[in-house]
C-alpha positions as CSV (number, residue, x, y, z in Angstrom):
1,X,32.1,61.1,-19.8
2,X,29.3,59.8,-21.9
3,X,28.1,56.1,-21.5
4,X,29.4,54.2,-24.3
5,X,25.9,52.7,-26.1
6,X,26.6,49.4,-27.4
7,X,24.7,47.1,-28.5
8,X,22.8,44.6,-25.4
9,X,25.1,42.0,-24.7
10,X,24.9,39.6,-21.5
11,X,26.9,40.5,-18.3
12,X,30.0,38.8,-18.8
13,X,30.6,39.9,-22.6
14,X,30.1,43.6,-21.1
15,X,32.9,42.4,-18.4
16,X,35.3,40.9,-20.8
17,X,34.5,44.0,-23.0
18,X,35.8,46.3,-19.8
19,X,38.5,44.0,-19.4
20,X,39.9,44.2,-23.0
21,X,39.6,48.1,-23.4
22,X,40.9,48.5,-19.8
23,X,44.0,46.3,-21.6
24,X,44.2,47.8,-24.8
25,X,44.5,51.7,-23.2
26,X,46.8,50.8,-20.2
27,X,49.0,47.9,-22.2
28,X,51.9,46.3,-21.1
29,X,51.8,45.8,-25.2
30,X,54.0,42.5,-24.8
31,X,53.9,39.3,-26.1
32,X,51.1,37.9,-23.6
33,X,49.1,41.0,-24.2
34,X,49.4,40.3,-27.7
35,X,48.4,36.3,-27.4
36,X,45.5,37.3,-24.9
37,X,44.3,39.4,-27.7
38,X,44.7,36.9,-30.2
39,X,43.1,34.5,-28.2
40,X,39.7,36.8,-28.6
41,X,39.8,36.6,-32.2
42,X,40.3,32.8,-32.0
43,X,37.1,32.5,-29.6
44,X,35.0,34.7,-32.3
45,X,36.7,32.2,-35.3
46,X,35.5,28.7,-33.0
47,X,32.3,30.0,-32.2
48,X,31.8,30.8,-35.8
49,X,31.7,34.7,-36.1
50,X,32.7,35.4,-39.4
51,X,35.0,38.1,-40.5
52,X,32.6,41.5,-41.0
53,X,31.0,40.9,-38.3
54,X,34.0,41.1,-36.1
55,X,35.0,44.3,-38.5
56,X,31.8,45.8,-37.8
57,X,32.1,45.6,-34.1
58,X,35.4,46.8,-34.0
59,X,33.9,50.0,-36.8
60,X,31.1,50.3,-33.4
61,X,33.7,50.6,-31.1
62,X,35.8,52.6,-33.0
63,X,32.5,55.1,-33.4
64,X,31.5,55.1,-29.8
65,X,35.1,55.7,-27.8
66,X,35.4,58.6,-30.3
67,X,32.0,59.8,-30.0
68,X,32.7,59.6,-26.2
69,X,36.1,61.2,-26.1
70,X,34.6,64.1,-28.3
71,X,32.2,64.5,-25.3
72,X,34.8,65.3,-22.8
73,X,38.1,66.0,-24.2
74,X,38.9,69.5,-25.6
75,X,39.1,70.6,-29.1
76,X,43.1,70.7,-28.9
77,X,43.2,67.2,-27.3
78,X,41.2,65.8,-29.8
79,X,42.9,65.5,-33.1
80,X,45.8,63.5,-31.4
81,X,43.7,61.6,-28.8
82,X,41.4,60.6,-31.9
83,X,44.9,59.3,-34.0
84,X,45.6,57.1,-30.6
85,X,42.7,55.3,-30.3
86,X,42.7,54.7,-34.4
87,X,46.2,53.6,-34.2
88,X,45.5,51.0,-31.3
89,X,42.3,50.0,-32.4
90,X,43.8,49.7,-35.9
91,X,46.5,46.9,-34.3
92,X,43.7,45.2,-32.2
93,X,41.8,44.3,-36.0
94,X,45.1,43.6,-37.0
95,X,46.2,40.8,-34.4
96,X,41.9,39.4,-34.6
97,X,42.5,39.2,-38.2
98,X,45.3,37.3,-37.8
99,X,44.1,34.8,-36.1
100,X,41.4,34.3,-39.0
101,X,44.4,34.0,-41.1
102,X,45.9,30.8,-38.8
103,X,42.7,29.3,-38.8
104,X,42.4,29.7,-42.6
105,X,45.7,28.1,-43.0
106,X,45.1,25.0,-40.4
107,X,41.9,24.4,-42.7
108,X,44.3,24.1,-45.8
109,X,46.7,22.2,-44.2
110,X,43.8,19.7,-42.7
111,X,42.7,19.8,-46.3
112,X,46.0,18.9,-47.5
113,X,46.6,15.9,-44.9
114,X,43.2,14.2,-46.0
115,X,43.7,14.9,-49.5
116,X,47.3,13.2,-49.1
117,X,45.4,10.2,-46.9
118,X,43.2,9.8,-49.8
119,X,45.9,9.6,-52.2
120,X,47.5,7.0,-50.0
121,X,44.4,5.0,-50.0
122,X,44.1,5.4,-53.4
123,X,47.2,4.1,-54.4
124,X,46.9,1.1,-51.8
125,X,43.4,-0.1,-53.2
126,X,45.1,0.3,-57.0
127,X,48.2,-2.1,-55.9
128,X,45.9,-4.6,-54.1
129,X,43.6,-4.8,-56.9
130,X,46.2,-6.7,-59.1
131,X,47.0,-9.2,-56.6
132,X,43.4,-9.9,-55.9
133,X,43.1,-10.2,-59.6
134,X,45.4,-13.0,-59.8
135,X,43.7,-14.6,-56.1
136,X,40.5,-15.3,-57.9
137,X,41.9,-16.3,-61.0
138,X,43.8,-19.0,-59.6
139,X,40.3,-19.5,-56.9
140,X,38.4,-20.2,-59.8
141,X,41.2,-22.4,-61.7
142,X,41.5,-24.4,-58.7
143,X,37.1,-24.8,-58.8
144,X,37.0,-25.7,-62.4
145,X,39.4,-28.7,-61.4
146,X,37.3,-29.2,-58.3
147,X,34.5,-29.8,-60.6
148,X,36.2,-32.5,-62.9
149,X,37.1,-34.5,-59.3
150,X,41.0,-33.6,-59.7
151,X,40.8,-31.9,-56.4
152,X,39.7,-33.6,-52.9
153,X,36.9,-31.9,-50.5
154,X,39.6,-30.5,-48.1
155,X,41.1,-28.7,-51.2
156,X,38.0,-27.6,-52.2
157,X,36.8,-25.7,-49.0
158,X,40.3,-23.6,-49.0
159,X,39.5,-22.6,-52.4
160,X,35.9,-21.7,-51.6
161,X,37.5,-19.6,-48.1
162,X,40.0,-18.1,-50.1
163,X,37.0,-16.7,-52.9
164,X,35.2,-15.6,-50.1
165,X,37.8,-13.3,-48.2
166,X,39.0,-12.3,-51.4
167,X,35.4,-10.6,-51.9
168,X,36.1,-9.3,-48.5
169,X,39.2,-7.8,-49.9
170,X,37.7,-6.5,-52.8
């Protein structure tokens, strides 16, 4: 059998590479085979590997295990052999591509929860604008009497506290 030719990669991607083909030709296709799987296209989505680049690789391996079963299976083996390896390779994009899809829809939602937190916020500053409003309306009523001596000092520093955390608040 050929050599597959593959890009250079370090030790342990050629590893986990054995590892997953070893798993995708021999199965158990269950629902932890499937999971493990996904769990390679979520490691290629966190460390940032964007869609067609994953494609692509899956296109190169695609090229190369048919390019090496060509080299050693006969002419009458082929056809079928060939439809195989399209057919499971075909379900392997599938289930990484999925997991692009989850990731694309956790982004929305995240999107949606801080939109909905803004919102909130929003909606708090608006209803403790008006109270505030009326704070430093009465504040500055109660320093206009201040100044014409109908309020004593003590009365006079709450007034001035209560302007100054109400600029706080604002």
């Amino acid at each position: 059998m050929a050599p597959l030719h593959f890009a250079p990669c370090y030790g342990w991607q050629k590893r986990a590479l054995l590892i997953w083909l070893g798993e995708v030709f021999t199965g158990p296709y269950d629902t932890e085979y499937v999971e493990r799987h996904a769990h390679v296209g979520r490691v290629h989505h966190r460390i940032g590997l964007e869609q067609p680049y994953m494609i692509g690789m899956m296109n190169l391996l695609r090229v190369e295990l048919i390019d090496a079963l060509e080299s050693c299976v006969e002419a009458v083996e082929l056809v079928p052999t060939t439809r195989a390896i399209e057919r499971i390779l075909d379900l392997e994009l599938i289930i990484m591509l999925d997991t692009f899809r989850e990731a694309s829809q956790e982004r929305v939602r995240a999107a949606e929860r801080l939109a909905t937190l803004g919102q909130v916020a929003a909606g708090i500053g608006h209803d403790l604008r008006n109270p505030i409003a009326v704070i430093v309306s009465s504040a500055e009523l109660l320093k206009r009497r201040a100044g014409r001596g109908e309020l004593d000092d003590k009365a006079l520093k709450h007034v001035e506290r209560i302007a100054s955390h109400v600029e706080l608040c604002e």
